[in-house]
ChimeraX commands (.cxc) that place a marker at each C-alpha (Angstrom):
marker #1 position 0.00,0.00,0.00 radius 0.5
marker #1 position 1.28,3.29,-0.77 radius 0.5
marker #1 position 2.26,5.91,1.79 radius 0.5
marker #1 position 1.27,9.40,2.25 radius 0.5
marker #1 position 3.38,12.32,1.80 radius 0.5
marker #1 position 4.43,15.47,3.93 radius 0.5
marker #1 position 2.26,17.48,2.61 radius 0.5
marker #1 position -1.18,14.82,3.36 radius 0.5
marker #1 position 0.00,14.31,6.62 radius 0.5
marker #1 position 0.05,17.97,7.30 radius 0.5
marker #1 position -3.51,18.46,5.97 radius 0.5
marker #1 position -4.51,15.55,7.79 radius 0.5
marker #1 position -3.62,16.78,10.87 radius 0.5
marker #1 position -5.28,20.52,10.35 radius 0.5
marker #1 position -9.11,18.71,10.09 radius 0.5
marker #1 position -11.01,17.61,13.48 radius 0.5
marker #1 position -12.82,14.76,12.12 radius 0.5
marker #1 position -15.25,14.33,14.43 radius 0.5
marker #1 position -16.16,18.46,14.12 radius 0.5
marker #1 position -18.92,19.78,11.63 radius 0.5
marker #1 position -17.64,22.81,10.17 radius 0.5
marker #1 position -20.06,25.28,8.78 radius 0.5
marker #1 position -19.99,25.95,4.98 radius 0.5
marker #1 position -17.55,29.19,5.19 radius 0.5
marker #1 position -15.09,27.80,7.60 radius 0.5
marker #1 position -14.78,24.18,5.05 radius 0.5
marker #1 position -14.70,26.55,2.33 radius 0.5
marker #1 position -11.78,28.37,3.54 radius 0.5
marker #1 position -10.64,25.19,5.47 radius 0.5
marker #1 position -10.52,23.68,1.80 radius 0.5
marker #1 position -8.78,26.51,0.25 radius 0.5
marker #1 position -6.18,26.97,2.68 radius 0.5
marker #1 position -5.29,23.00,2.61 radius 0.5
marker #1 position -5.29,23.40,-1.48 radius 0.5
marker #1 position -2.53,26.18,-1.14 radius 0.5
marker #1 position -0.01,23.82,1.06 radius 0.5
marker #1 position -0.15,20.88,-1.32 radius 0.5
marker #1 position 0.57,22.38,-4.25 radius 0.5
marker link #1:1,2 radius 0.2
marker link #1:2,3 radius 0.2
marker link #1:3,4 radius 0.2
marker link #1:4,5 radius 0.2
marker link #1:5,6 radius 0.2
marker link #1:6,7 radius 0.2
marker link #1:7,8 radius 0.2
marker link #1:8,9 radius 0.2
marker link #1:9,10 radius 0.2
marker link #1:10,11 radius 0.2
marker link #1:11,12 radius 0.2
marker link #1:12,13 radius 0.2
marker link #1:13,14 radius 0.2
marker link #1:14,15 radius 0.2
marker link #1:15,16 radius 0.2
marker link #1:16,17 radius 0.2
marker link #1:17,18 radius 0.2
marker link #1:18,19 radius 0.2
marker link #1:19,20 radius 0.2
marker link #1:20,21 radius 0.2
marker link #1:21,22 radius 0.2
marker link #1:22,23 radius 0.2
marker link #1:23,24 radius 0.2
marker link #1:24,25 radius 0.2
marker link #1:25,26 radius 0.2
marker link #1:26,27 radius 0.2
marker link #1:27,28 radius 0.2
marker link #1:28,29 radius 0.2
marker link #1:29,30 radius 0.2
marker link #1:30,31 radius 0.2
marker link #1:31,32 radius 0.2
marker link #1:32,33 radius 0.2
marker link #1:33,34 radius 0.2
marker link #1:34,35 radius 0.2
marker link #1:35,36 radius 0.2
marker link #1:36,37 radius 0.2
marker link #1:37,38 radius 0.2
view
């Protein structure tokens, strides 16, 4: 199975799974997380 990189791991770490975000805090949530892994 393949392993996941730095930049996963980091992204991984910066969602609460078990929290429900409302729609503007995923959307910037989401946006954020885009810039670090590209």
């Amino acid at each position: 199975m393949a392993k996941h990189g730095k930049s996963y791991k980091d992204a991984r770490g910066r969602v609460d799974a078990t929290r429900e975000y409302d729609p503007q805090e995923a959307v910037r949530l989401l946006k954020d997380l885009k810039r670090s892994t590209v």
